[in-house]
LOVOTI-820382 format. One record per residue: z, x, y of N, C-alpha, C, O in turn. Coordinates in steps of 0.05 Angstrom, whole numbers, plus 5000, padded with zeros to 4 digits. Example, Ala and Ser with C-alpha at 12.3 -4.5 7.8 and 13.67 -1.06 7.14 Angstrom:
LOVOTI-820382
515652644886515652464910515652644934516952854934
514252574955514352734979515752585001516152685023
end
This chain:
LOVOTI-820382
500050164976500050005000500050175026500250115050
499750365014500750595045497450575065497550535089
495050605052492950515057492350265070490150275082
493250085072494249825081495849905109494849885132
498249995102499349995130497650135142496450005159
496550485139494550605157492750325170492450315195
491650115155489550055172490049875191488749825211
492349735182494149515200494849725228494549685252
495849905217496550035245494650185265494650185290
492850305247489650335260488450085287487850115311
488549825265487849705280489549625318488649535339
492149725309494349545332494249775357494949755380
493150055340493550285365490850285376490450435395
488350105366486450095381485749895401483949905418
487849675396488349395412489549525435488549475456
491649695433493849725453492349925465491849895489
491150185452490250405477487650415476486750545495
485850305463483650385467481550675458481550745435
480450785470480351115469480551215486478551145500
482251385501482251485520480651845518480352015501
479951795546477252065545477552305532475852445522
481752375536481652655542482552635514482452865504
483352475498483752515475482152655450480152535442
482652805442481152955415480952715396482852595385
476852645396476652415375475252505349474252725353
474652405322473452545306471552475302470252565283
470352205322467752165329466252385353465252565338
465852435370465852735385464952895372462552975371
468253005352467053185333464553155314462753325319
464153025298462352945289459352895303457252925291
459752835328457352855340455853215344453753345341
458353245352457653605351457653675331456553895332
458253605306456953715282452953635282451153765272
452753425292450353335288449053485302447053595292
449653515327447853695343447153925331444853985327
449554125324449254335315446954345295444854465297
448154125269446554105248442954105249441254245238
442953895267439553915281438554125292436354175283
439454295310439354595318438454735290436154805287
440054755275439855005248436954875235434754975233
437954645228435754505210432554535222430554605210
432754485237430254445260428854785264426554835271
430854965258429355275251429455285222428155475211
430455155211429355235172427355145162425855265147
427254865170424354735164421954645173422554625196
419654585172416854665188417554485213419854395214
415854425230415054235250414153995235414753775245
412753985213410953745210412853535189414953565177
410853325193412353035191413653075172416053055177
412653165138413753225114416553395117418753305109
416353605127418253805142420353695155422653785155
419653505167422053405189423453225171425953215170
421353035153422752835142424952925119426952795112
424253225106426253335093428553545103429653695088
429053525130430953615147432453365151434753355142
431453155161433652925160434452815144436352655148
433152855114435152785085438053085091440353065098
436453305085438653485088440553445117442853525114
440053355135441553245163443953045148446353085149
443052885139444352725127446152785105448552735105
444952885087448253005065449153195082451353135092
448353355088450053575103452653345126455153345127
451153235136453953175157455252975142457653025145
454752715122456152525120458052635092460152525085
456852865080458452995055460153195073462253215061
460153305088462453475098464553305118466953345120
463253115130465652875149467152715130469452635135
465552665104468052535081469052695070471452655066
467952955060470153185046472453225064474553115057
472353375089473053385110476753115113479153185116
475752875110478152695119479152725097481552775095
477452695076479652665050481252885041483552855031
479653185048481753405046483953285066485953145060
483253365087485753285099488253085095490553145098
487652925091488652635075490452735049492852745049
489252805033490052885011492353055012494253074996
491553225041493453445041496453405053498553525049
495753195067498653075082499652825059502052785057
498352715048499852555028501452695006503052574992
500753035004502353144987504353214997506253254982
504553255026507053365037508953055040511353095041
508252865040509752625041507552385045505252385054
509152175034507351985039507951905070505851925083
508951875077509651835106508652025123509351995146
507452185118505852395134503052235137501852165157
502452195110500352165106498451885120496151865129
500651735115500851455118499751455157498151295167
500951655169501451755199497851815205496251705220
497651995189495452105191492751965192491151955211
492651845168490551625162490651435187488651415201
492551335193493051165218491451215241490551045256
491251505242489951595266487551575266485951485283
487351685244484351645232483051385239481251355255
484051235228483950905224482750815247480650685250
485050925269484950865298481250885311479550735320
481551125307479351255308476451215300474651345310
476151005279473850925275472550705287470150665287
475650515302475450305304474750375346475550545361
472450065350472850145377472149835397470549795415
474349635381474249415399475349425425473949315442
477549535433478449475460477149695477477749685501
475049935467473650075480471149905496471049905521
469549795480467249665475467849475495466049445511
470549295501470749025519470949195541469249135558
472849435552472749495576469849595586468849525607
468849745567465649815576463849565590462449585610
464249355575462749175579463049005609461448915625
466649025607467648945626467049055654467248915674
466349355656464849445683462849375683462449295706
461449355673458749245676458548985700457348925720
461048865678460348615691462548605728461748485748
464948765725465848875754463748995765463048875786
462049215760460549285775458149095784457949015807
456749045768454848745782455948605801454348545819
458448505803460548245813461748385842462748265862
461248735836463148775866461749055874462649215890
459449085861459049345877455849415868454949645865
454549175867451049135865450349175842451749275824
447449095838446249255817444749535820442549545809
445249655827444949965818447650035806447250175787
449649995810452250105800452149905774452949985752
451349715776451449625744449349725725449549745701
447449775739445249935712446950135711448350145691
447150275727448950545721450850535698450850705679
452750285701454950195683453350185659454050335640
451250025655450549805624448550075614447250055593
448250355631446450455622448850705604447850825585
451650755612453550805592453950765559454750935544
453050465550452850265530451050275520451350355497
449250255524446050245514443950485514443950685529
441950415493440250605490438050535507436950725517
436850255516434350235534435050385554437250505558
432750385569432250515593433350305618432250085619
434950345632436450175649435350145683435749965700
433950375685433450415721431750135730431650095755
430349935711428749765730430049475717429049255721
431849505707433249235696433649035726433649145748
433848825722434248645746437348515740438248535717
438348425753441148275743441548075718443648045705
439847975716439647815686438748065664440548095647
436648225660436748445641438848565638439148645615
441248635660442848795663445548685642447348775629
444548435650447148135633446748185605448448295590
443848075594442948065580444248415553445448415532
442948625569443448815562446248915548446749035527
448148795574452048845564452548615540454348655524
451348445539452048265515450748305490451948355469
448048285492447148405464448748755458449048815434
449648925479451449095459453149035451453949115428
454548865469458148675459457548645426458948725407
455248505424454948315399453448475378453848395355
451948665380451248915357453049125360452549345350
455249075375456949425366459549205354461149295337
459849015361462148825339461348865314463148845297
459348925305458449015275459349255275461649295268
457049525288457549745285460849845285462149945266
461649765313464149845324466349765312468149935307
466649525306469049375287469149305267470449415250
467649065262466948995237466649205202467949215181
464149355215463649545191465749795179466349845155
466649925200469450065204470749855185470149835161
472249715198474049595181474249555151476049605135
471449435147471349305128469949535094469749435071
469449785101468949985094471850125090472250215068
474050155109476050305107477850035080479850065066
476249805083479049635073478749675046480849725035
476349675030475649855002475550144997475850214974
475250365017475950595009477450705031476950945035
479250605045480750785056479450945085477250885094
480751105093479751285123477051405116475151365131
476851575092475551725085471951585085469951685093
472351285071470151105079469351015106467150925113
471551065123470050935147469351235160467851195179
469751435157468551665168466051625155464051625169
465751605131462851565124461651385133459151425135
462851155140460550955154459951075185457751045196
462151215194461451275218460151535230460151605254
459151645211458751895211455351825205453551955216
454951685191451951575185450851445212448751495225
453251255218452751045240451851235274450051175290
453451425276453551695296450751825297449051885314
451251855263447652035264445751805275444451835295
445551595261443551385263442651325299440351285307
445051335318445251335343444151535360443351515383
444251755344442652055366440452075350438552125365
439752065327436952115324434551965302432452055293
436451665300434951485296433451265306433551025302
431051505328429451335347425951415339425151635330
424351155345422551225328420651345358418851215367
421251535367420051695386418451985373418952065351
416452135392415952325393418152475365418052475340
420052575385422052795374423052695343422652825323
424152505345425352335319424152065304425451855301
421552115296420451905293420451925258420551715244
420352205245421252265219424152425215425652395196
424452565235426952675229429752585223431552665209
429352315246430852125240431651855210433451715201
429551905208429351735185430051645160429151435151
431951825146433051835135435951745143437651675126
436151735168440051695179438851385178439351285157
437551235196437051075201436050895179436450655182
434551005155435050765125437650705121438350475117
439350945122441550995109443550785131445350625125
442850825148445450705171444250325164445650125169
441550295152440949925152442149825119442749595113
442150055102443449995078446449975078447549825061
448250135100451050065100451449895116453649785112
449949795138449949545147450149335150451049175166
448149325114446548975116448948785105448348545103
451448855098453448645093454748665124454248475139
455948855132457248835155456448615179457848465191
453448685179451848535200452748315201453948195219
451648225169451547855166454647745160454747495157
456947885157459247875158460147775191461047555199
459548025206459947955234458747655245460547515255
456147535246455147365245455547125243454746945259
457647105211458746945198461646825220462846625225
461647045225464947065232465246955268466946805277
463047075281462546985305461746695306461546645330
461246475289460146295288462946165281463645945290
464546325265467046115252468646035278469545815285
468646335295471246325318470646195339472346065351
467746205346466246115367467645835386467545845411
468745635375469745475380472345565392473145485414
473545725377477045795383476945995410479046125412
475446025426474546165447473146045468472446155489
472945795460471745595486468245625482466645615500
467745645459464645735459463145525441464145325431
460545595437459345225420458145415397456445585396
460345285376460645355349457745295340455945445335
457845005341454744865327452345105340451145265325
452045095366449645255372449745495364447545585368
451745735350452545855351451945945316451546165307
451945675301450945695262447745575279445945755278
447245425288443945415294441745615300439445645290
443545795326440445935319441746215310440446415316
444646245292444646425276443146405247443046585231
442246205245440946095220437146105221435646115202
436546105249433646035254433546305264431346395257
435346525281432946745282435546985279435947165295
436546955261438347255257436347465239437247635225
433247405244431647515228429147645251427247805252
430247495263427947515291428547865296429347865320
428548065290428548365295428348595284429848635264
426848775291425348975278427049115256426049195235
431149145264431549135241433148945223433448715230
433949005205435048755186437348645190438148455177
438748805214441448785216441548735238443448585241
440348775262441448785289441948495299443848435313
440048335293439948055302442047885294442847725312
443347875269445047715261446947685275447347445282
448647865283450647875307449347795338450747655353
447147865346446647795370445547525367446047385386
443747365344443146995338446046925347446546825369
448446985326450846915331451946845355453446655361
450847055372454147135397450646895420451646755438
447946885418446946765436447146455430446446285447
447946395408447946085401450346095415449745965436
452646165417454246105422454846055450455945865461
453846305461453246295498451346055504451745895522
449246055487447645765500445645955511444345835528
445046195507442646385526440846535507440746535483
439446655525437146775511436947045509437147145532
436647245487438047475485435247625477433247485471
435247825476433548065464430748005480430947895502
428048065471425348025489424748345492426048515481
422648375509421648615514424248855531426048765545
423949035529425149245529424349565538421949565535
424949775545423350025552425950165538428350125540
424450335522425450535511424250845515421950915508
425951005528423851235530421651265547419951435543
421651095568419150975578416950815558414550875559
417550685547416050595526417050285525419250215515
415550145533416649815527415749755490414349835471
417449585497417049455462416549095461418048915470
415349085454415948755458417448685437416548735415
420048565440421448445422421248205416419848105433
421948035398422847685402424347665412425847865412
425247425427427747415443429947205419429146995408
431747275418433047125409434746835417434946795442
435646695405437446425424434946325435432646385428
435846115458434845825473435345935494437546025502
432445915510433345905545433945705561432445595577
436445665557437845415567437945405587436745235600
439645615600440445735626439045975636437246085624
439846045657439846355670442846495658445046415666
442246725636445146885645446346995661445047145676
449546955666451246985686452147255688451147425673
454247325706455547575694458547485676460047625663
458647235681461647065673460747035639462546995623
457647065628456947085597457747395592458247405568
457947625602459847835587461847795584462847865563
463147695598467247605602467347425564468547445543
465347265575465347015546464447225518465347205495
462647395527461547655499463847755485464047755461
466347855509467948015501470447745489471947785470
470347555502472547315482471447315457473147345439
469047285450467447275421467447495409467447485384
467447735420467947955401470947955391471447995367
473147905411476448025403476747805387478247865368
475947565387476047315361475347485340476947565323
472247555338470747695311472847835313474047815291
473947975325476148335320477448255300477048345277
479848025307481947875299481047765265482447835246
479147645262477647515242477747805215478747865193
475947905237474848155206476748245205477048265180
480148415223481648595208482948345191483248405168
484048025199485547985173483047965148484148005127
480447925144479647915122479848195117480448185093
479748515125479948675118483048725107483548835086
484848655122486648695108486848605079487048775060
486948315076486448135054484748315030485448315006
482948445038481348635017482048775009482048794984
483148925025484649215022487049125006487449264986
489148915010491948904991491348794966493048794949
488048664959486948614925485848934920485949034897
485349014933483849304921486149554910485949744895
488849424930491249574927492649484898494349614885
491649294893493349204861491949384836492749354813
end
């Protein structure tokens, strides 16, 4: 049960502090392993597509087999000195994977900045969060933009974490997050990473595809208990959680736009590069900046939702 408490308490030190900057995280770390990793890799193997695409298989065991060796040594090593060491340790860990009360304040400038200090300071803000290209967003893209991350990093950010640590412990959610990390810096289908990446990025839609439609699920249950419209919320999570290029991203954002009553996703610039997307949801309305405030009530519901089902997992997996 000691695994259990780690994640109960994981979860309560990420409610109460958040991440703060100056703190040593082992997400960070991990990113600087990736960098590095791409550096070395990127002089061992050719330039060409074949070449690249077998640098980012090796990208990939190399970082997600040394970030799980890595916790579990550690882990292992403080559970021998006591379980109460250990118990401490993992906790941190725990903490650390998880990043709901991060994710609402982020979102939350966005929407302060729009509300009290224009839109240039809010692209600025929503361009923190996101991977599009932010400089020509207008105040509705800008909306648009802070909520569809609200509602695909409640997967990434909470959901999957959780629900990964609640069957294997710390050591699993470094693995989800260590894939999920890679998948974020160089799973873009650009120039630079259009094979190299490719391998993080299968890998990051196969540990996904339950989390996603978990989150989804869950945003639709709470939707109501948050002042939000449950019904619209299973409607067009049902009619277009399919509507997107990948398998996972939409389900959470159908979810969190049925529920707002708005219209989410559509064309986009990446890289200087537009994409035409589908848009997801009903254009009912114009989005507000008062629909991030409502993003982030629908996410800390989903928060609330997935750790007790994660808990619940984790104390059958504990028998």
């Amino acid at each position: 049960m000691w695994h259990v408490m780690a994640l109960i308490v994981g979860f309560v030190l990420d409610a109460l502090l958040g991440d703060p900057y100056d703190m040593p995280h082992v997400i960070r770390l991990i990113g600087s392993f990736i960098a590095a990793a791409e550096r070395a890799l990127r002089r061992v193997f050719p330039a060409t597509a074949p070449g690249e695409r077998v640098a980012g298989v090796a990208l990939v065991l190399l970082v997600a087999g040394v970030s799980t060796a890595c916790a579990w040594g550690v882990l292992a090593a403080a559970y021998g000195v006591s379980a109460w060491l250990g118990c401490a340790v993992e906790s941190l860990v725990c903490y650390q994977m998880i990043a709901a009360r991060q994710l609402r304040i982020e979102a939350l400038r966005v929407r302060d900045a729009l509300e009290k200090d224009g839109l240039e300071a809010a692209r600025t803000a929503v361009s923190m969060i996101v991977g599009r290209d932010t400089q020509n967003l207008d105040e509705v893209g800008v909306i648009r933009a802070a909520v569809e991350t609200v509602a695909e990093n409640a997967s990434d950010g909470v959901v999957a974490p959780l629900l990964f640590m609640a069957v294997g412990g710390a050591p699993a959610g470094v693995l989800y997050k260590a894939v999920n990390t890679m998948d974020s810096m160089v799973g873009y289908k650009n120039e630079r990473y259009r094979h190299f990446g490719t391998a993080a990025a299968r890998l990051d839609d196969v540990l996904n595809f339950v989390p996603a439609r978990v989150t989804g699920v869950l945003m639709c249950v709470v939707a109501p208990l948050v002042g939000l419209d449950g019904a619209g919320a299973w409607r067009v999570f049902c009619r277009d959680r399919k509507r997107h290029a990948s398998p996972n991203s939409a389900h959470p954002e159908a979810a969190c736009a049925g529920a707002l009553g708005v219209q989410l996703a559509g064309p986009a610039s990446y890289f200087g590069v537009v994409h035409d997307k589908p848009t997801i949801g009903d254009d009912l309305r114009t989005p507000v900046a008062a629909d991030i405030t409502a993003s982030t009530r629908l996410l800390a519901a989903t928060s609330l939702a997935a750790f007790v089902l994660s808990v619940a997992l984790a104390m059958m997996h504990a028998r």
